[in-house]
ZAMARGU-4260 file (C-alpha; in steps of 0.2 Angstrom, whole numbers, plus 5000, padded with zeros to 4 digits):
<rodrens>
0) 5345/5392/5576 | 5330/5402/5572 | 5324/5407/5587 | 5338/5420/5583 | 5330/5427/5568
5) 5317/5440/5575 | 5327/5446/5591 | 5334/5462/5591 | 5345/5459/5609 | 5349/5449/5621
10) 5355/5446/5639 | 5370/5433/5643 | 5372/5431/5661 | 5384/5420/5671 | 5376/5413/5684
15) 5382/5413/5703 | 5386/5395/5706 | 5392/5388/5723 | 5404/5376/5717 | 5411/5390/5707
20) 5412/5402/5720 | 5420/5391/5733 | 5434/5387/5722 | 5439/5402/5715 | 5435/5416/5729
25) 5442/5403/5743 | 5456/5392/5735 | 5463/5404/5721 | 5458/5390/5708 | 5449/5398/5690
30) 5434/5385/5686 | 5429/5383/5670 | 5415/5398/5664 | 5395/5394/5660 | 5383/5407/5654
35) 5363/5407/5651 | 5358/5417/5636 | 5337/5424/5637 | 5328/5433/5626 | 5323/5451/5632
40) 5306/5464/5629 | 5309/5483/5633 | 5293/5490/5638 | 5290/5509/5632 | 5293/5518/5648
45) 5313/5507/5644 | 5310/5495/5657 | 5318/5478/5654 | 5311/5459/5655 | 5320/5444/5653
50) 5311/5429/5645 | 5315/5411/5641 | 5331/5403/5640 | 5337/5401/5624 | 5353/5393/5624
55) 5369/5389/5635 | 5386/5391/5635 | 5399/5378/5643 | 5418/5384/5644 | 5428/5367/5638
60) 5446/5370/5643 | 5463/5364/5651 | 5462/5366/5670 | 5480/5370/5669 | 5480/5381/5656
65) 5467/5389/5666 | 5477/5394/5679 | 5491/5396/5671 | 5485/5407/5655 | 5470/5417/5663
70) 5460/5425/5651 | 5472/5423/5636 | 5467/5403/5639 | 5464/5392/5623 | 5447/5387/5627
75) 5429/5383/5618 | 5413/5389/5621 | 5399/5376/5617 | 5382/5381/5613 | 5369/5370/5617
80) 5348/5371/5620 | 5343/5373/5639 | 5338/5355/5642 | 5350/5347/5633 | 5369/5340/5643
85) 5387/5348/5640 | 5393/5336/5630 | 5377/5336/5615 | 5381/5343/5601 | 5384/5360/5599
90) 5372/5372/5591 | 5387/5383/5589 | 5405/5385/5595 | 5415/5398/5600 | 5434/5395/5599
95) 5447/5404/5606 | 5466/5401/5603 | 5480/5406/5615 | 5487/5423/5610 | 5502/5431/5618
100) 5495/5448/5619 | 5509/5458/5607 | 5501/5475/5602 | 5504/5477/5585 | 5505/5460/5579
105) 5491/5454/5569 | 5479/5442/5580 | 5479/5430/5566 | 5494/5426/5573 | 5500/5418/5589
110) 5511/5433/5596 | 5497/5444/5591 | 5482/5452/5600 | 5466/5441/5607 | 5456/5434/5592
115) 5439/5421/5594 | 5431/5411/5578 | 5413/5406/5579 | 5411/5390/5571 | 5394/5380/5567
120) 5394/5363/5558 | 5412/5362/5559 | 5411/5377/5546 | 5420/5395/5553 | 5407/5408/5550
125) 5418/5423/5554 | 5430/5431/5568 | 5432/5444/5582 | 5447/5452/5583 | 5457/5466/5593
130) 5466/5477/5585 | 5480/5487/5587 | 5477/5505/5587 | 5486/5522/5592 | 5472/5531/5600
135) 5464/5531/5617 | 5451/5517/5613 | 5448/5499/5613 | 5444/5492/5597 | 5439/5477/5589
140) 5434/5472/5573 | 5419/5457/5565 | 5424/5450/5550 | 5415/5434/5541 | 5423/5420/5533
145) 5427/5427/5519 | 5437/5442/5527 | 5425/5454/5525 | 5422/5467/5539 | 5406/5468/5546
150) 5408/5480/5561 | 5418/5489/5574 | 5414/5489/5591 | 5423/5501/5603 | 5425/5510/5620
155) 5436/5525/5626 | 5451/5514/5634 | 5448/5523/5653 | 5433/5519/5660 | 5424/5515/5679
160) 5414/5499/5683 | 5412/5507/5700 | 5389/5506/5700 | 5386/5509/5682 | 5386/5499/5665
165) 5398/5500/5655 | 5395/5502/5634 | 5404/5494/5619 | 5398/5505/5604 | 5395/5497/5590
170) 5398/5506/5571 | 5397/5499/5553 | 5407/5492/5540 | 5408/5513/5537 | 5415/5518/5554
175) 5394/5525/5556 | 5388/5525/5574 | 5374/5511/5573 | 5365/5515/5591 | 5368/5499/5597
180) 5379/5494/5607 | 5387/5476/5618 | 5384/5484/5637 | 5391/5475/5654 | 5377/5478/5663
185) 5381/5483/5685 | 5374/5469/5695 | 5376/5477/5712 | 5390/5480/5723 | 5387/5463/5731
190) 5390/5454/5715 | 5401/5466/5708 | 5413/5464/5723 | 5413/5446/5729 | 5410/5436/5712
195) 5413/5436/5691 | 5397/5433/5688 | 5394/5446/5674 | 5380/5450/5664 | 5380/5456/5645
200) 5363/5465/5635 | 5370/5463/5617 | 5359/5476/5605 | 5360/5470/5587 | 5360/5482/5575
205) 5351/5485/5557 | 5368/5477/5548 | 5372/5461/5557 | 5354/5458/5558 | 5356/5439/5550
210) 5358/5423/5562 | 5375/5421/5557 | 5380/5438/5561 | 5370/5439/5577 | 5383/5424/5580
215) 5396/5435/5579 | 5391/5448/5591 | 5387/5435/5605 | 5403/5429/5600 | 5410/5449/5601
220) 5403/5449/5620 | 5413/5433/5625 | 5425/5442/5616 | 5426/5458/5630 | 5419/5445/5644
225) 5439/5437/5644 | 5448/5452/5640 | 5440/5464/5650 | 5431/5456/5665 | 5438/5439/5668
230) 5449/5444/5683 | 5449/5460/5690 | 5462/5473/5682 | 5477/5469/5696 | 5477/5451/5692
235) 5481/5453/5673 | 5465/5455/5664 | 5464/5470/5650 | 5450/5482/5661 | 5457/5498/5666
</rodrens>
């Protein structure tokens, strides 16, 4: 995976598909999730462009438990190269376990908080995890597989998705600001309002700069994908 090594961000989109659409927007029925990542260049007046496709994630889950679970679903994400099929093997996983939602219980455990792994080769490289916090932000935490904390990432708990992005703030092992920061970025009211196609710009910052910590953030953005913008907030998902 070293086409990782010298980006400093990247865009994860979830494409509008037809099949999708018709099944969830007209029969009620969740369909399983697929993102495109791209590499991304930011001109000096800021402007963005997106480049070439770099990988692909396919949700592998039960269709039951899809329906049944929402967002807190046990579910894999699969990585694999752009022309390669779902079922190759993957470059990279990202697993998530079903977790009851229980605010002050530890999301190593099942009655605990939402909790992802990213695993490659078989081998766990680390973990997202929300944690359980009396003040008025959401917070989750990176650790690697050896328990370490990496980073923080977090957002005042209120917020408005109404025609603007919406930022994930990223600090150090330190609780230091980094300037980067996991962004869901507004893809117009059409989008916004009659689909969950969503679109992430994930900013690595100068200490999870290593491929297997860059991992972790991508990971941290499918993190907030199903915990925050799965299913509108009505329907059970964490947004507010």
């Amino acid at each position: 995976m070293n086409f990782l090594a010298d980006l400093d961000q990247l865009v994860i989109k979830q494409p509008v598909r037809g099949k999708e659409l018709f099944f969830e927007q007209c029969l009620g029925c969740e369909m399983s999730n697929y993102y495109e990542a791209q590499s991304i260049t930011e001109s000096a007046d800021g402007q963005r462009t997106t480049g070439r496709q770099l990988f692909k994630l396919h949700e592998e889950s039960n269709c039951c438990m899809r329906q049944l679970c929402g967002p807190r679903r046990p579910l894999a994400l699969n990585a694999v190269f752009p022309d390669q099929e779902e079922d190759a093997q993957p470059l990279f996983q990202i697993l998530q376990p079903y977790r009851c939602g229980c605010c002050c219980i530890p999301s190593t455990e099942c009655m605990g908080r939402s909790y992802m792994e990213v695993v490659v080769g078989g081998v766990e490289i680390g973990s997202i995890r929300q944690d359980c916090v009396c003040d008025c932000n959401v917070n989750y935490s990176i650790y690697d597989c050896n328990e370490q904390l990496l980073c923080k990432i977090r957002r005042f708990f209120c917020h408005c998705e109404c025609s603007k992005n919406v930022f994930f703030h990223i600090f150090d092992a330190n609780d230091e600001e980094t300037g980067k920061s996991i962004s869901k970025e507004f893809g117009g009211w059409l989008t916004e309002l009659f689909t969950d196609s969503d679109t992430f710009l994930v900013q690595f910052p100068e200490c999870m700069m290593t491929i297997e910590r860059k991992l972790l953030l991508i990971g941290a953005a499918m993190m907030i994908e199903f915990r925050h913008f799965e299913q509108p907030p009505n329907e059970g998902a964490d947004g507010m």
